[in-house]
C-alpha positions in Angstrom: 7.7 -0.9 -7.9 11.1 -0.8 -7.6 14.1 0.3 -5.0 15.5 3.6 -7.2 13.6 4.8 -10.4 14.8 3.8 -14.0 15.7 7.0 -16.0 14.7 7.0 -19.2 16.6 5.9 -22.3 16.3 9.2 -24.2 18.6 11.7 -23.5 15.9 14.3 -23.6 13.2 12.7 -21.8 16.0 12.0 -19.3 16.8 15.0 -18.6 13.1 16.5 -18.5 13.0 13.8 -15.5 15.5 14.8 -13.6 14.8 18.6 -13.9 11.1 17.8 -12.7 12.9 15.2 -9.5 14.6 18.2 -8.3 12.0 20.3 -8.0 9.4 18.1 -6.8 8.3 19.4 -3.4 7.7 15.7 -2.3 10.9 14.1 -3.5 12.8 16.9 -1.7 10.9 15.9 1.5 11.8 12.2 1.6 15.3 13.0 1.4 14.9 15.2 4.3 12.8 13.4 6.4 14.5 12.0 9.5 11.9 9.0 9.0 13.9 7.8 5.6 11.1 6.8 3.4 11.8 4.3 0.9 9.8 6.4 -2.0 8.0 9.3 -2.6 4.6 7.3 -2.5 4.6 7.6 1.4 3.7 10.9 1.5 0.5 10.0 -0.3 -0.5 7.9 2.7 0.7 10.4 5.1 -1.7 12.9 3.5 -4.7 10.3 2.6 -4.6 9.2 6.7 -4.2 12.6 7.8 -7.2 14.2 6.1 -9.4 11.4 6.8 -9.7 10.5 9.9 -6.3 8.9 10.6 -7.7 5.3 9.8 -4.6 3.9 10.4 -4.2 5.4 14.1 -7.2 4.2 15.5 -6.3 1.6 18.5 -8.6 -0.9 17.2 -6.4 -1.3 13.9 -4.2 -4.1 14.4 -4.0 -5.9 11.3 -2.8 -4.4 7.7 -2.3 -5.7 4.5 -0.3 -3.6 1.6 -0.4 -4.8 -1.8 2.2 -3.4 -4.6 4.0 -2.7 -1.3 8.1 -2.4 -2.6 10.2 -0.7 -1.9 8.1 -0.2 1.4 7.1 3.4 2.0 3.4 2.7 2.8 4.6 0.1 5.0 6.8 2.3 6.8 3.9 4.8 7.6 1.8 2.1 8.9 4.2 0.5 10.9 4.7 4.4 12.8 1.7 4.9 13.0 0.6 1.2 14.6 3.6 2.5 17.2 6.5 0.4 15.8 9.3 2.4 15.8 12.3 1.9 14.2 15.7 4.4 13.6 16.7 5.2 10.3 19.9 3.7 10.1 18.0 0.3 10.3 18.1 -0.3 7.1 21.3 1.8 5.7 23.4 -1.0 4.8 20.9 -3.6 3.0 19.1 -0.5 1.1 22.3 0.0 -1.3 22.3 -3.6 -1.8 21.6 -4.7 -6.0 18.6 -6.5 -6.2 20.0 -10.0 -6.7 22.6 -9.4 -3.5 19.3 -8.8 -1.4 18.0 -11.5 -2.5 20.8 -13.5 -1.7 21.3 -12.3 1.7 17.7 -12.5 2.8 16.0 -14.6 0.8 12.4 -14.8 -1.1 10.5 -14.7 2.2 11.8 -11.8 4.9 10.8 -11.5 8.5 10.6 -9.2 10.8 13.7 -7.3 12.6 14.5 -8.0 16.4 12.3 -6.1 18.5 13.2 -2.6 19.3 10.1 -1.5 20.3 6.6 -3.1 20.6 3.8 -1.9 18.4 0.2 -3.3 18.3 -0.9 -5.8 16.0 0.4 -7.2 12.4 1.3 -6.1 9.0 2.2 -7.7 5.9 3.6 -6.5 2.9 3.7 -8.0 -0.1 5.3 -7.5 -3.9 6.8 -9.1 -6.5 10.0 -7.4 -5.3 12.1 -8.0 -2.3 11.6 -5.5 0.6 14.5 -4.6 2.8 12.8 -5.6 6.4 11.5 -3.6 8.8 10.6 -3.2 12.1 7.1 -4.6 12.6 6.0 -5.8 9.4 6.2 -9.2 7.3 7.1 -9.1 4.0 6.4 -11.7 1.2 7.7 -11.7 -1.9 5.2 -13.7 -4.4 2.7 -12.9 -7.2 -0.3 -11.5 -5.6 -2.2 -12.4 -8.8 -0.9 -16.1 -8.4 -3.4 -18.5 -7.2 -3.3 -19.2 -3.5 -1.5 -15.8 -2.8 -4.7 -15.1 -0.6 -4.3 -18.0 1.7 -0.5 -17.2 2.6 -1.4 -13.1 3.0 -4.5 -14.5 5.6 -2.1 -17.0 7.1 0.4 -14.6 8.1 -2.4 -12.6 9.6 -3.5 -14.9 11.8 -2.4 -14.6 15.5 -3.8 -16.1 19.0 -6.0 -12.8 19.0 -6.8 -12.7 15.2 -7.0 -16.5 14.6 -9.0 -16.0 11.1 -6.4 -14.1 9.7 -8.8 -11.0 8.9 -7.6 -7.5 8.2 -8.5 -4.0 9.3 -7.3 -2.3 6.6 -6.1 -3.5 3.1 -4.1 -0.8 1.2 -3.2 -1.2 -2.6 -1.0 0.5 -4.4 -0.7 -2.0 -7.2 -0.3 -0.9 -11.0 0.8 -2.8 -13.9 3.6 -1.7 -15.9 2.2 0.5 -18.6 2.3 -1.1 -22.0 1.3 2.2 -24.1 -1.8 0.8 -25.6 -4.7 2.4 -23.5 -7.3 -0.5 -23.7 -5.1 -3.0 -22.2 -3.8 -0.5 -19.6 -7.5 0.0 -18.7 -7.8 -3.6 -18.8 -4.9 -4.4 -16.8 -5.8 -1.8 -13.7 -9.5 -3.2 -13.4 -8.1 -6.6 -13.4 -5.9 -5.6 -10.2 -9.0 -3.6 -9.0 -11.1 -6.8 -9.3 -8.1 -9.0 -7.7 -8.2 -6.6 -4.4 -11.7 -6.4 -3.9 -12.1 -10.1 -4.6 -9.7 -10.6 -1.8 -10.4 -8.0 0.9 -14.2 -9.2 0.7 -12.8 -12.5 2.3 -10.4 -11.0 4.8 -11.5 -7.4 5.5 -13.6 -7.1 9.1 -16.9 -5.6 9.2 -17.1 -2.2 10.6 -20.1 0.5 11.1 -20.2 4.2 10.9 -22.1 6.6 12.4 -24.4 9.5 11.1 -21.5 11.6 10.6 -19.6 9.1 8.4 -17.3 7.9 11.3 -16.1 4.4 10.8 -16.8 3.0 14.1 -13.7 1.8 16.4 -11.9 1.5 13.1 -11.4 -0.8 10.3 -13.3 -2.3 7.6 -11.0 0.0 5.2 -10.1 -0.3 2.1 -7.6 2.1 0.0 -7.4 1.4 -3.5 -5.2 2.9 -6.0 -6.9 2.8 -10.0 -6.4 5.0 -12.8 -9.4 6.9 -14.6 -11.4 5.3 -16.9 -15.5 4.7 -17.8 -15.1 1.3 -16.7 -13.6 1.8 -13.8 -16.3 3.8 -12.4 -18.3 1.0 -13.2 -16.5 -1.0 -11.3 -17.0 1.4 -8.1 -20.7 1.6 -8.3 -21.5 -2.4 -8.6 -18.5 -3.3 -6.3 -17.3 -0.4 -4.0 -20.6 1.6 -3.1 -22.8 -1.5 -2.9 -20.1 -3.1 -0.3 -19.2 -0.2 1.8 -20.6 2.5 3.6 -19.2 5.4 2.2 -16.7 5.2 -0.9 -14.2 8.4 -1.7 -12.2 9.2 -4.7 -9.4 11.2 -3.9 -6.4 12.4 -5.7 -3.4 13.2 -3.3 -1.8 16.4 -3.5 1.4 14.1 -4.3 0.1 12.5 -7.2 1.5 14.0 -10.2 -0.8 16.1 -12.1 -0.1 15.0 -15.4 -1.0 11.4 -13.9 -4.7 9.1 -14.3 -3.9 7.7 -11.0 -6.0 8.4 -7.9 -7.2 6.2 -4.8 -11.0 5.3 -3.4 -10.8 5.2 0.2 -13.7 3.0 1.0 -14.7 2.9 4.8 -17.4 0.3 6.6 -17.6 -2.7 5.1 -20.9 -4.0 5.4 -19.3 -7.6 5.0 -22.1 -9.1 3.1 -20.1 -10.1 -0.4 
């Protein structure tokens, strides 16, 4: 993910995207929100939480992980919505910035922002990208594919009342960078699938649910972004469904129609992986 969108080199397809930018309903939205998302994407949270259950606002949520987190819009709606609060001017100055300059300024590994305001718990966001800081959340900038990358996300999890370094929720919206050739797309978003799941079974918190399919005081979440394919609904029923008490697949009413992408918001972990 990146800070702005890269147009397209042809002069037609180029201007095909631009004409669909201005009249996406969702685009227009972030530039009107007094919030200031960093991207589009944040919206899709905003609905996902909203319609089920507001996972992310329960009070016994303190600790979040997002994965494929740059430029930071899902981060931004979790830190809200964990009660950090930040104005949108924050981050005015370093969001023009060229890559390489906020790289420069900040360096690989960003903290977080003086305290304007106390929120509960921890969140860290992590990419292969910089992200501009914000309040409330720690940002790394490493391969989460890389060997190790686990220990670090768990390391800065970890706090006098979370001394494991578990998480609540993990969110991932990672996706590789299409290639064009369908098999080793497919290949390449199961691989990511496989990399979350393999990590939120070690860090996620065990959480019940009721009759009702009510995740009891919270957590034990896991959002998952994938794009549609035979295998990777193979990949739900050995690893999703036998893990978690109730799996979802949902399409946001943001995604792009023309798009493969949707999410599986899976809710209990039984913690038994």
């Amino acid at each position: 993910m990146s800070f702005r969108p890269t147009l397209p080199l042809h002069k037609k397809s180029s201007t095909a995207w631009l004409a669909r930018q201005s009249r996406d309903p969702f685009v227009k939205a972030r530039l009107s929100s007094p919030s200031s998302y960093r991207s589009r994407s944040a919206f899709k949270l905003i609905e996902l939480d909203d319609k089920w259950g507001r996972f992310l606002s329960c009070p016994s949520v303190r600790s979040v992980v997002d994965l494929g987190a740059a430029p930071g819009g899902w981060s931004q709606v979790v830190a809200e919505r964990l009660g950090w609060t930040f104005d949108a001017e924050d981050n005015v100055e370093e969001f023009g910035l060229r890559e390489e300059a906020k790289v420069q300024k900040r360096g690989s590994w960003s903290t977080e922002l003086e305290n304007k305001s106390t929120g509960r718990g921890k969140i860290v966001a992590l990419d292969l990208l910089p992200i501009v800081p914000m309040l409330g959340v720690q940002t790394l900038q490493m391969d989460f594919l890389a060997p190790g990358s686990a220990r670090v996300i768990r390391d800065a999890l970890k706090s006098p009342q979370n001394p494991e370094g578990t998480a609540d929720v993990v969110l991932s919206d990672m996706a590789a960078n299409f290639s064009g050739n369908k098999i080793r797309d497919t290949q390449s978003s199961l691989d990511i699938c496989h990399a979350v799941f393999d990590f939120a079974k070690g860090a996620l918190t065990a959480r019940q649910v009721d009759e009702r399919g009510k995740v009891l005081r919270g957590g034990g979440i896991l959002l998952l972004k994938h794009f549609a394919h035979p295998s990777l609904q193979e990949f739900r029923k050995e690893c999703l469904e036998s893990n978690f008490h109730l799996v979802h697949y949902i399409k946001p009413e943001s995604s792009r129609s023309d798009s493969a992408e949707g999410y599986w918001l899976c809710r209990g972990w039984l913690g038994r992986a």
